[in-house]
MARLUMKE-828911 format. One record per residue (C-alpha): residue number from 1; residue in three letters; x, y, z. Coordinates in steps of 0.2 Angstrom, whole numbers. Each point is the difference from the previous one (the first is absolute). Example, Ala and Ser with C-alpha at 12.3 -4.5 7.8 and 13.67 -1.06 7.14 Angstrom:
2
NODE_i_aa_px_py_pz
NODE_1_ALA_62_-22_39 .
NODE_2_SER_6_17_-3 .
//
This chain:
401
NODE_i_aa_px_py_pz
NODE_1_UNK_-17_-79_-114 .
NODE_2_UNK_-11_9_10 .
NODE_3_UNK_1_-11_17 .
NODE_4_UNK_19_6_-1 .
NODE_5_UNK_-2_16_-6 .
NODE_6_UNK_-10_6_17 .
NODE_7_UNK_12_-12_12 .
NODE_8_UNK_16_11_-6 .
NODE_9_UNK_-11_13_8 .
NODE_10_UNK_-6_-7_13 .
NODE_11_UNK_15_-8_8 .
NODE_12_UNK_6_19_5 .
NODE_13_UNK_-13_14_0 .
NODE_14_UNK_-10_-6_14 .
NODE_15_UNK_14_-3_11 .
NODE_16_UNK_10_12_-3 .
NODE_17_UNK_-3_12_15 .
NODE_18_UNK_3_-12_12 .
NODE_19_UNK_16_-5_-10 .
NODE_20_UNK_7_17_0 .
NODE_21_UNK_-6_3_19 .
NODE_22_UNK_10_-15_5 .
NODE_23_UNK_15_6_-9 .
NODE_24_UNK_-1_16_9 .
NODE_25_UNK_-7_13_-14 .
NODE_26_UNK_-11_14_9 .
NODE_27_UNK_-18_1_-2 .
NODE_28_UNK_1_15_-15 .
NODE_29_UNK_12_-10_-10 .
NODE_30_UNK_-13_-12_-1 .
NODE_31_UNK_-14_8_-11 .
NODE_32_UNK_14_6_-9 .
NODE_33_UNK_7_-15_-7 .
NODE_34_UNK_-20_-6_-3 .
NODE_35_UNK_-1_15_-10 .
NODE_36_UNK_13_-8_-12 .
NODE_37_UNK_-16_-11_-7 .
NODE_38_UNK_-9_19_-3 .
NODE_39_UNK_14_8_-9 .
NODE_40_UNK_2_-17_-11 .
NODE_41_UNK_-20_-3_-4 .
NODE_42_UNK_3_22_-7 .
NODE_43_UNK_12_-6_-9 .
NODE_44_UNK_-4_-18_-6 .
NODE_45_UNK_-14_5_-15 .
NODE_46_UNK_17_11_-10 .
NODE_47_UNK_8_-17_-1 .
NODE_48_UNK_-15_-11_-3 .
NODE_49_UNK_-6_12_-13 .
NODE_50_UNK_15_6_-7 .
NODE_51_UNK_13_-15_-2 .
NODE_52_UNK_-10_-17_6 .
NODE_53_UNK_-15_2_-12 .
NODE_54_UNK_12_9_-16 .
NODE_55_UNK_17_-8_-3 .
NODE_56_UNK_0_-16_10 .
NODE_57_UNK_-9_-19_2 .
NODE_58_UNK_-9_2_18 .
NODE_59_UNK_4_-15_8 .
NODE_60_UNK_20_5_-3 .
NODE_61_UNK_-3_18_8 .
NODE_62_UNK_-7_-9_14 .
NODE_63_UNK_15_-13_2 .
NODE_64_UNK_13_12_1 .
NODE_65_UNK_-10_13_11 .
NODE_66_UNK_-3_-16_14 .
NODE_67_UNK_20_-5_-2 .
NODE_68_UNK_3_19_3 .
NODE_69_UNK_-10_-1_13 .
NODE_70_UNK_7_-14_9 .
NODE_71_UNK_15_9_2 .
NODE_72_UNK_-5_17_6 .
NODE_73_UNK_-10_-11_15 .
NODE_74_UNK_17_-8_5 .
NODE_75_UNK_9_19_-3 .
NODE_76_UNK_-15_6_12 .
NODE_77_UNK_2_-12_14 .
NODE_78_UNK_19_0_0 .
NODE_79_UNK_-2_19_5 .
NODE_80_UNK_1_8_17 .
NODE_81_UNK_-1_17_-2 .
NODE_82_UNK_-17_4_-5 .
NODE_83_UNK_4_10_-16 .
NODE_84_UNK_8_-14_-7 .
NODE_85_UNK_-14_-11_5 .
NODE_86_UNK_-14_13_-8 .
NODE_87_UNK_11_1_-17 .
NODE_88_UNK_1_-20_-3 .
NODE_89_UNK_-18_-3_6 .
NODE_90_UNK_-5_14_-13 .
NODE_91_UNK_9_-9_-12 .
NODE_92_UNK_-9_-16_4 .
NODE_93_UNK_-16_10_0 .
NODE_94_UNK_1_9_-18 .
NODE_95_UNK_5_-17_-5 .
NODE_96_UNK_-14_-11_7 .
NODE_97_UNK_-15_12_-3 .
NODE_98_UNK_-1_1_-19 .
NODE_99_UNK_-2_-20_-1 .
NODE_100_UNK_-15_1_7 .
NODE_101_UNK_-10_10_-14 .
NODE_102_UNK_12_-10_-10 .
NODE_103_UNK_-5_-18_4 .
NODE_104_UNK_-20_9_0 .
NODE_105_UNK_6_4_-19 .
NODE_106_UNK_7_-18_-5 .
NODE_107_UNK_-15_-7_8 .
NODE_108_UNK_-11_13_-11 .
NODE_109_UNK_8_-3_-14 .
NODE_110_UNK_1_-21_-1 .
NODE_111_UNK_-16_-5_7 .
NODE_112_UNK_-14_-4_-10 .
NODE_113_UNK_-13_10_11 .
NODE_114_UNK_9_10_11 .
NODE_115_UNK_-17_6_9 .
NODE_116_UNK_-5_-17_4 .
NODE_117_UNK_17_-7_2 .
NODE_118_UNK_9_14_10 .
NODE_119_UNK_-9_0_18 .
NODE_120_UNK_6_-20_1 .
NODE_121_UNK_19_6_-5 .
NODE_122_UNK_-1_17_12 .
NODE_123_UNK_-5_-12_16 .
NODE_124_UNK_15_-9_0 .
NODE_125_UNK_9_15_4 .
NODE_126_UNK_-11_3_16 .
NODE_127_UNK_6_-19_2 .
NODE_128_UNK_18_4_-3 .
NODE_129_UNK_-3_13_14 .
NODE_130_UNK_-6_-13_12 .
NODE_131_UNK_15_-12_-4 .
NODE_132_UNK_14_15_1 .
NODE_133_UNK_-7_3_21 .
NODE_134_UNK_1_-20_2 .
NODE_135_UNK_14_0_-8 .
NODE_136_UNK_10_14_12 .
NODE_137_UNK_-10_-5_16 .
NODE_138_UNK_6_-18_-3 .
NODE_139_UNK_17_4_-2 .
NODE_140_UNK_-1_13_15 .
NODE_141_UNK_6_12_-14 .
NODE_142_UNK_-12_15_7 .
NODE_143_UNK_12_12_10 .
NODE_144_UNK_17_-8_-12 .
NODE_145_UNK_10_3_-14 .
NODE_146_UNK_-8_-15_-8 .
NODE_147_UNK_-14_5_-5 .
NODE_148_UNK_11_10_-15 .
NODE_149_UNK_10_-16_-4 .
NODE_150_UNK_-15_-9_-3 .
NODE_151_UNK_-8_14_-10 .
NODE_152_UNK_16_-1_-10 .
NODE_153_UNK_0_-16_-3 .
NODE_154_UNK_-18_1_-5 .
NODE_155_UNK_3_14_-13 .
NODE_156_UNK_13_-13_-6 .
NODE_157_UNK_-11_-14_-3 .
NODE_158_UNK_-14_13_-7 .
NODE_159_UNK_16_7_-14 .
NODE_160_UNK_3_-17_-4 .
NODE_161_UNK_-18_-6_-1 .
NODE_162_UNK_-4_17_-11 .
NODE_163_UNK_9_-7_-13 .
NODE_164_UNK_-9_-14_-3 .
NODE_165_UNK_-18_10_0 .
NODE_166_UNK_-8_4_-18 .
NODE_167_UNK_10_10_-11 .
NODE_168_UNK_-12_16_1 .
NODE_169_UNK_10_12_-12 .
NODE_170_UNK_-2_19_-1 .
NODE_171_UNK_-13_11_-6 .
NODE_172_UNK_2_6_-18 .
NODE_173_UNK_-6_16_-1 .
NODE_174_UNK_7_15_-11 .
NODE_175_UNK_-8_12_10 .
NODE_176_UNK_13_7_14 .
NODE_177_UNK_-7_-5_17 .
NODE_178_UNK_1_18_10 .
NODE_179_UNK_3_4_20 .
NODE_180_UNK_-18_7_-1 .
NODE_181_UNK_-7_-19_-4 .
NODE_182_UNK_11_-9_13 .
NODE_183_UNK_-6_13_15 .
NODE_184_UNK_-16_-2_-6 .
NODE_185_UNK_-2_17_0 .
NODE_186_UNK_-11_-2_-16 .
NODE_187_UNK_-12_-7_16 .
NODE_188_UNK_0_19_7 .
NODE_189_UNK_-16_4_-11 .
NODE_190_UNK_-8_-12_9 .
NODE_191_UNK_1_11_15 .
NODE_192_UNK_-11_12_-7 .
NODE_193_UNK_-13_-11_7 .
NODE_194_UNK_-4_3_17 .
NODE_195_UNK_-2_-16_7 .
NODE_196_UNK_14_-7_-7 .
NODE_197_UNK_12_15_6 .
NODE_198_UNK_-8_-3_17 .
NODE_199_UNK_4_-20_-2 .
NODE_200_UNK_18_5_-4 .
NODE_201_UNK_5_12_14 .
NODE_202_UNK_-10_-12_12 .
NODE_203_UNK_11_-14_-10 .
NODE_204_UNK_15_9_5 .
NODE_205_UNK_-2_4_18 .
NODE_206_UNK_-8_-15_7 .
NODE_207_UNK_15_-7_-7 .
NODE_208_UNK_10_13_15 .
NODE_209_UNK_-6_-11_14 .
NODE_210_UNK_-1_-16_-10 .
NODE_211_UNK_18_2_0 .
NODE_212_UNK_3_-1_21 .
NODE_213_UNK_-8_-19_-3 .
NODE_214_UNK_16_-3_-10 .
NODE_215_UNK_12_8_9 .
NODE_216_UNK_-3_-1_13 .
NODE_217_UNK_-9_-17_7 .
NODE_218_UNK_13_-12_-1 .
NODE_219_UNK_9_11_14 .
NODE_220_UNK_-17_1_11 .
NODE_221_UNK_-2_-19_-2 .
NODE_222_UNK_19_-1_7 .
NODE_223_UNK_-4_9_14 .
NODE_224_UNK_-14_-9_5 .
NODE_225_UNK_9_-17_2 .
NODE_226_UNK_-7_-7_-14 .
NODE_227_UNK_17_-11_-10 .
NODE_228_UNK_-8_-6_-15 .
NODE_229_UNK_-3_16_-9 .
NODE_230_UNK_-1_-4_-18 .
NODE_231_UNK_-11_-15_3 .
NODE_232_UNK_-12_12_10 .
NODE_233_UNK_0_13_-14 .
NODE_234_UNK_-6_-11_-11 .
NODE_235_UNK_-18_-2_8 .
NODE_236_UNK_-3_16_-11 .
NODE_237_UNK_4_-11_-17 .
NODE_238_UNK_-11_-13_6 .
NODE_239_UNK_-15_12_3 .
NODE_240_UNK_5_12_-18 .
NODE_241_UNK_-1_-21_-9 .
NODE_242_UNK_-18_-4_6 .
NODE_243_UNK_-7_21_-2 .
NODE_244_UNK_7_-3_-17 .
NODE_245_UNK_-12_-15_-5 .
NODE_246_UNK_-14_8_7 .
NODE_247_UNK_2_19_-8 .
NODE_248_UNK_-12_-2_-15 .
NODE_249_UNK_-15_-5_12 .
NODE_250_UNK_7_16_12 .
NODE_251_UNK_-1_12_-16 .
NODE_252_UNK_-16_-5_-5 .
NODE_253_UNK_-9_2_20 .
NODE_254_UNK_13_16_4 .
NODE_255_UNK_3_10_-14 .
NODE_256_UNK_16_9_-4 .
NODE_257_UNK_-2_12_12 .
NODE_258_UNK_-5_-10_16 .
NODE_259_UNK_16_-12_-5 .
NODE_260_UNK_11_14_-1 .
NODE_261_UNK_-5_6_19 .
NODE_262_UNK_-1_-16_6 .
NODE_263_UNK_19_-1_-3 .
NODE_264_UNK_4_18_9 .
NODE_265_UNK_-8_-5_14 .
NODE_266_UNK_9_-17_0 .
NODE_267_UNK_16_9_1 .
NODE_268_UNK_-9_11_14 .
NODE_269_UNK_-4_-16_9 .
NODE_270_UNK_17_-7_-3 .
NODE_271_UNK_10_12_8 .
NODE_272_UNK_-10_5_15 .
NODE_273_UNK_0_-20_4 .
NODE_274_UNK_18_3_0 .
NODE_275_UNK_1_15_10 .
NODE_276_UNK_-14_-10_14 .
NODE_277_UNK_9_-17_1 .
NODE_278_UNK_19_8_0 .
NODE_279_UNK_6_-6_17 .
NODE_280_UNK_-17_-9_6 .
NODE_281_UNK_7_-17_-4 .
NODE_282_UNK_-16_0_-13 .
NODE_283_UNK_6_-12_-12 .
NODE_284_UNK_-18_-3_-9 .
NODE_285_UNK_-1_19_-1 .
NODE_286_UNK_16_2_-11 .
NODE_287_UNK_-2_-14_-10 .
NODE_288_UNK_-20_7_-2 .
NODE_289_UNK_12_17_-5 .
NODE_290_UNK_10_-13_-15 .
NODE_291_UNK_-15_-4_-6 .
NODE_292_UNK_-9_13_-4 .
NODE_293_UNK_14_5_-9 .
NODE_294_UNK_-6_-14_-15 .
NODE_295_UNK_-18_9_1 .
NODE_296_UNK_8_16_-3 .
NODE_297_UNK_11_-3_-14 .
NODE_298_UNK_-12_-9_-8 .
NODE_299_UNK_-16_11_3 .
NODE_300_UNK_11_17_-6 .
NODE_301_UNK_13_-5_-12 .
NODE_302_UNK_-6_-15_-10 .
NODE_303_UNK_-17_10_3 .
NODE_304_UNK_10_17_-7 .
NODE_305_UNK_7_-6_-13 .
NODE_306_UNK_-15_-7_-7 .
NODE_307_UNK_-9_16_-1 .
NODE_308_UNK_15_8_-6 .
NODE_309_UNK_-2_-13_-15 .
NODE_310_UNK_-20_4_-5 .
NODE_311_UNK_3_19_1 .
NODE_312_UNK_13_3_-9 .
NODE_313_UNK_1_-1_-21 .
NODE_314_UNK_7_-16_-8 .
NODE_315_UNK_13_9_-8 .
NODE_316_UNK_7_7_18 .
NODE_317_UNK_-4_-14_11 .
NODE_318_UNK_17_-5_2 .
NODE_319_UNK_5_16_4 .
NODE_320_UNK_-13_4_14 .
NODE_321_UNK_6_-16_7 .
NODE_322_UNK_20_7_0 .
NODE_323_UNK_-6_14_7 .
NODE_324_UNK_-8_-6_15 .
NODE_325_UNK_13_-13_1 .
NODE_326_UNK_12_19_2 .
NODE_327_UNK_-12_5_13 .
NODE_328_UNK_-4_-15_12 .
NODE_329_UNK_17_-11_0 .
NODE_330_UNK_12_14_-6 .
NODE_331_UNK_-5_16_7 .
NODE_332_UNK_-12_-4_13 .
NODE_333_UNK_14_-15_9 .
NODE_334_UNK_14_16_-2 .
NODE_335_UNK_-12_12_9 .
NODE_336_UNK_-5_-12_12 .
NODE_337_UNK_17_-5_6 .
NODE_338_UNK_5_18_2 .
NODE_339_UNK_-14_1_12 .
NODE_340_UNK_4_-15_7 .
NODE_341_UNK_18_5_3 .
NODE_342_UNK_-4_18_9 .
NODE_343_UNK_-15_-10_9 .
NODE_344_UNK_14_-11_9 .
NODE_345_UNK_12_14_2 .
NODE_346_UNK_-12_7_11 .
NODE_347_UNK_-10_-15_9 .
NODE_348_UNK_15_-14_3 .
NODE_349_UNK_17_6_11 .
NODE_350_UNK_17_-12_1 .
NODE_351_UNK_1_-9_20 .
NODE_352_UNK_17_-10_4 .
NODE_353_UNK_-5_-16_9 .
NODE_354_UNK_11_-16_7 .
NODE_355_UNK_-1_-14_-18 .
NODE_356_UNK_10_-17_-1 .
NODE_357_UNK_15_-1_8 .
NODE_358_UNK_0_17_13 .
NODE_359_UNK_0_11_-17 .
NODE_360_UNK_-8_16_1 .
NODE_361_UNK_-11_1_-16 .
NODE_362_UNK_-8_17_-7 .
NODE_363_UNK_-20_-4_-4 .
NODE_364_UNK_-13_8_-9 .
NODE_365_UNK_-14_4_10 .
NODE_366_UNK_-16_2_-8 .
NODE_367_UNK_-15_7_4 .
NODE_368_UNK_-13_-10_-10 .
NODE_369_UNK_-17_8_6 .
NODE_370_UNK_5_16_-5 .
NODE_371_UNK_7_-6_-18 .
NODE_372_UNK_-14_-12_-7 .
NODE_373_UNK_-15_11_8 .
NODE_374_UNK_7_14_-11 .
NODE_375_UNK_3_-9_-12 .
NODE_376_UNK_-20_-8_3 .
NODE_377_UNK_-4_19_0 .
NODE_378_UNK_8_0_-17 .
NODE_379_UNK_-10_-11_-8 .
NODE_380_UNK_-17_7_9 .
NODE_381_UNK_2_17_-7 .
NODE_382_UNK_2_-8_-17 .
NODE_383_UNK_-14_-13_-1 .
NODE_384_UNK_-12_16_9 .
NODE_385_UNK_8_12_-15 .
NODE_386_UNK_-3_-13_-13 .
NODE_387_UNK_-18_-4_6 .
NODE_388_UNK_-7_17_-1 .
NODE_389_UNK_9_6_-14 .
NODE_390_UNK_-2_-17_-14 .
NODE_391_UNK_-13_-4_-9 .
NODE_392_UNK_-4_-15_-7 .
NODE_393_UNK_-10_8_-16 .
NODE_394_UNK_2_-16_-11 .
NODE_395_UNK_-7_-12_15 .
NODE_396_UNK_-13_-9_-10 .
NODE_397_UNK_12_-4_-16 .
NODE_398_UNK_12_-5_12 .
NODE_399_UNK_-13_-14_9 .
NODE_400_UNK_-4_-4_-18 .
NODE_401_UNK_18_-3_-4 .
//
């Protein structure tokens, strides 16, 4: 389940940009159809909260939203004019995203011990996200409509393999589940804590820049001659795999705190390896860029959502967690791809050049320095805000633990 579950992702989001560049959309429509995965994690806890976990069996909401799905990606890539385009991928989006808390839930809820069990289901998706960039590279599906067929067909099989999964009914409850649980905005109290307020906002703008990786990278590899762009992306699922299986011996030598920066500056790292190598023919330094992106995610949002867990009340941990889930990959991925979009519109112009055949082609120009050292800046101002400003007050307990 989970191994499919992250390919339906996979087969599209990191190739996006150089899909839609190759179909001729401008460099600010781009960000903007990446927000559709923003405006659909916002929205995604209503439905999860409100109808999967009330009235219906799990892994039945999940079949229907994949089949749904499946059509909204063919819908999307059938389109030509970019509205169109943004309206089905949005679609696919509000589809996709609430399976994934949904098949965390089902895996909650039918394994014996979830906290032993659960890290050997939840690295099959990192695996699923390795085979979905073979998968399109293979295929030579990274600049092409195919990359949505095949996620279709994917969602197809997962709707169909849904129904076969554990019958994992609803929650019985005779207390009225409220908008204030599923926003997790019971978690606000927790914000009366300094460091945890501090954690949030720093939560919520590193995830500003994290957002021109996403956006953004499967264009830069384009234009630097490099074909296989899904299998290349992939180095940073590799790297996130093995940081994964060391993290308990990095928590007991670091500390929250030190594995929280060492993730910022990874991002930092990341991007101004981008911004160095972009023209350079510095192969080594791009892919050094990839994989540094494992070390972050690792080090700040596994990390993160970690210390979320120990500081917040039993009775509200599921609603700390919704909450920073609202922040980092709803609010933070919409901000950042707002950014991104009036960051292009200012640092790429259109050229016409001679393509196949004698046809004048209109080409986006970009200018990569400027973009990924701003957004390297980005991520500097954060990790220097972060470091002054949080304090790791429960640093032995945590070493304990």
């Amino acid at each position: 389940m989970m191994l499919v579950q992250y390919i339906i992702w996979g087969l599209w989001y990191s190739t996006l940009g150089a899909f839609m560049t190759h179909k001729g959309f401008s460099s600010t429509q781009i960000p903007l159809a990446y927000a559709s995965t923003g405006i659909a994690c916002m929205i995604s806890p209503f439905f999860v909260g409100m109808v999967a976990d009330r009235f219906f069996a799990t892994q039945k909401v999940m079949a229907l939203l994949h089949f749904l799905g499946a059509i909204f990606a063919v819908a999307a890539v059938m389109q030509t004019q970019f509205a169109y385009f943004f309206t089905f991928l949005l679609l696919h989006t509000i589809c996709y995203m609430p399976t994934l808390p949904l098949a965390n839930s089902l895996s909650f809820k039918q394994l014996k011990n979830p906290g032993e069990q659960f890290p050997t289901i939840r690295v099959f998706g990192s695996i699923g996200w390795i085979v979905a960039g073979s998968i399109i590279s293979v295929l030579k599906f990274d600049k092409t409509e195919g990359m949505f067929y095949t996620t279709a067909f994917f969602g197809v099989a997962m709707a169909v393999y849904c129904m076969t999964l554990p019958n994992t009914p609803p929650v019985k409850s005779e207390k009225a589940i409220t908008a204030r649980e599923i926003l997790g905005l019971d978690a606000l109290a927790l914000l009366k804590d300094r460091n945890v307020l501090i954690f949030m906002l720093g939560s919520f703008l590193t995830c500003i820049p994290l957002t021109f990786y996403f956006s953004a990278t499967g264009i830069y590899l384009g234009d630097n001659n490099i074909e296989k762009i899904g299998a290349i992306m992939t180095i940073g699922q590799w790297v996130e795999m093995g940081f994964f299986l060391i993290m308990p011996i990095l928590f007991r030598k670091l500390g929250i705190k030190k594995m929280l920066l060492l993730g910022m500056l990874c991002w930092a790292l990341r991007l101004s390896c981008f911004g160095y190598a972009d023209g350079k023919n510095l192969l080594w330094m791009i892919i050094l860029g990839i994989a540094l992106h494992g070390m972050a995610y690792d080090f700040f949002f596994v990390t993160g959502q970690i210390y979320i867990d120990r500081r917040a009340p039993e009775k509200i941990r599921s609603s700390a967690q919704g909450l920073l889930y609202f922040l980092t990959l709803g609010a933070g991925m919409l901000a950042g791809n707002l950014v991104l979009a009036q960051v292009n519109a200012r640092f790429s112009h259109v050229v016409e050049k001679v393509g196949a055949n004698d046809v004048i082609e209109k080409v986006t120009v970009y200018d990569w320095p400027s973009i990924w050292y701003i957004a390297a800046g980005m991520s500097a101002a954060v990790f220097i805000m972060f470091a002054l400003a949080f304090k790791d007050t429960d640093a032995k307990e945590e070493k304990k633990a």
